[in-house]
C-alpha positions in Angstrom: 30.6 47.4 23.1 28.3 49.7 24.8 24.7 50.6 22.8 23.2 53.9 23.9 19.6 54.2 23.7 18.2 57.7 23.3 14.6 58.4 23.2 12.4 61.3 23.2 9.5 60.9 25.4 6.4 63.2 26.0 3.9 62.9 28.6 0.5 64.0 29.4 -1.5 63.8 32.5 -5.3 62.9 31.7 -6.0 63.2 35.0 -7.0 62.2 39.1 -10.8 60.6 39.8 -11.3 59.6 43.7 -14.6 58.1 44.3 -15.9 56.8 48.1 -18.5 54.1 48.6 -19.1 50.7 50.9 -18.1 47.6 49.7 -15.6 44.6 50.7 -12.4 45.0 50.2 -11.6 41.5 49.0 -14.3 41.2 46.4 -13.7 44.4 45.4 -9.7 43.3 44.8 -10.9 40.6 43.0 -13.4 42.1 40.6 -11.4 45.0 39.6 -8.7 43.2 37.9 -11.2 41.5 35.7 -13.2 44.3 35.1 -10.2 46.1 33.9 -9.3 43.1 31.9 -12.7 43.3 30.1 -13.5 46.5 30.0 -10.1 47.4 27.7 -9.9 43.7 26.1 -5.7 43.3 27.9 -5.2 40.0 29.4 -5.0 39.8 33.2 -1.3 39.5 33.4 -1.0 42.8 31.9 -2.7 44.0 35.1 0.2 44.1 37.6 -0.6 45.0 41.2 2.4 46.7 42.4 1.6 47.4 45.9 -0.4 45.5 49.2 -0.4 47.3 52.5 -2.4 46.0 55.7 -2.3 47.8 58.8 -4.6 46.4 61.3 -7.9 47.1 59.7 -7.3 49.6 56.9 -6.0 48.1 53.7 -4.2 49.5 50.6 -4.1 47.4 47.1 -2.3 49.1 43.8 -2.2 48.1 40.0 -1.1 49.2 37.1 -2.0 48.3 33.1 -2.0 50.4 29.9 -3.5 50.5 26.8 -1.1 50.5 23.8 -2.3 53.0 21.0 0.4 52.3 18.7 4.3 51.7 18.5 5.0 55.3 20.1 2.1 55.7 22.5 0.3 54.1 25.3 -2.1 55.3 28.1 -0.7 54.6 31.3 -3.6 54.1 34.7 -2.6 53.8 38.0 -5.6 52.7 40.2 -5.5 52.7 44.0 -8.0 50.8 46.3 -8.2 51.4 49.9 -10.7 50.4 52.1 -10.9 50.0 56.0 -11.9 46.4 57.0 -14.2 47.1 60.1 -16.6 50.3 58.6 -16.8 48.9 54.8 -15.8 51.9 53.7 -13.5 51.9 50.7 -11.7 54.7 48.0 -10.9 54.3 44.5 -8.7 56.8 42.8 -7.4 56.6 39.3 -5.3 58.1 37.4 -3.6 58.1 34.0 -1.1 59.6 31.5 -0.9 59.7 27.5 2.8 58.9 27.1 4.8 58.7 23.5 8.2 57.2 23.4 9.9 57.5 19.9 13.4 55.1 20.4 16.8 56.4 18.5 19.1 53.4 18.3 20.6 54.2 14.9 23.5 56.3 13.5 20.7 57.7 11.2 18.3 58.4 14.0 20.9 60.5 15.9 21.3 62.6 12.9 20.6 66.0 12.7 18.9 65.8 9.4 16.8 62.9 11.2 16.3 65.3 14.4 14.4 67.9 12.0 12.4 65.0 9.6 11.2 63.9 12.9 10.3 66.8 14.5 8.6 67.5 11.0 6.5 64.6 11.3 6.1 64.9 14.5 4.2 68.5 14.1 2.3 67.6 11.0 1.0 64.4 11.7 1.4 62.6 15.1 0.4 65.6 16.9 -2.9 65.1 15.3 -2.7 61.1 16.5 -2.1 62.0 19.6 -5.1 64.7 20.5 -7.3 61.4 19.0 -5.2 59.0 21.6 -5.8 61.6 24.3 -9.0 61.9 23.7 -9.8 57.8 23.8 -7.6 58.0 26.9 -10.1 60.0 28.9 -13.1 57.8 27.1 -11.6 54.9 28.8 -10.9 56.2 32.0 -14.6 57.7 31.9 -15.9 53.8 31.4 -14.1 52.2 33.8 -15.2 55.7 36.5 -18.8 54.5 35.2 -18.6 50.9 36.1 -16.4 51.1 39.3 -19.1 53.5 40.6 -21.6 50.6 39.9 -19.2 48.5 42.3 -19.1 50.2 45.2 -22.5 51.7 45.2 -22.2 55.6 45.0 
């Protein structure tokens, strides 16, 4: 037996903030984790860093975490360190997404009597939730700007 999983999923980017400072790159790589953890109450393993590059003196470190809304939507952040071992000079860039996944696993949900109640709904009142989600999206990503600027000094 084969389940097919259908979803409808819309995305929007909140956006791309680069900032430049000094710092070290292992403290640094250290303290942003928990600051994230902190500043948006998640545990540390919902911080995953996805990539680690070295090459020679210039170092690249990647994680990702989001911040669950509700059932259908999340804020997604991507946040990039790279720093250059010898100078002290290091970049932060982060950047997020307001994404809504609404799953149709059901007979009934791949109606087309389901199709237009939930597109119903979806106009008339998660649209709404979602400006408001979008909104404390950018709020967030504004705090953590504020406090990783406090890190490396800018």
């Amino acid at each position: 037996m084969t389940l097919v999983r259908d979803k409808i999923m819309e995305t929007d980017e909140i956006g791309k903030i680069e900032i430049e400072g000094k710092g070290n790159f292992k403290t640094l790589s250290e303290k942003i984790p928990e600051l994230i953890s902190s500043l948006l109450e998640i545990p540390k393993s919902g911080i995953t860093e996805t990539k680690y590059v070295k090459r020679e003196e210039n170092v690249m470190a990647e994680w990702s975490f989001m911040e669950r809304f509700d059932k259908h939507s999340y804020a997604e952040f991507f946040l990039t360190l790279e720093g250059n071992l010898s100078t002290g000079e290091v970049k932060i860039s982060l950047k997020s997404a307001l994404k809504t996944e609404v799953w149709k696993d059901s007979i009934w949900q791949k109606n087309y009597v389901y199709e237009i109640l939930l597109g119903i709904w979806y106009e008339l009142i998660y649209s709404r939730k979602r400006k408001k989600y979008l909104e404390e999206a950018k709020n967030k990503m504004s705090v953590i700007l504020k406090h990783l600027k406090t890190l490396v000094g800018e």
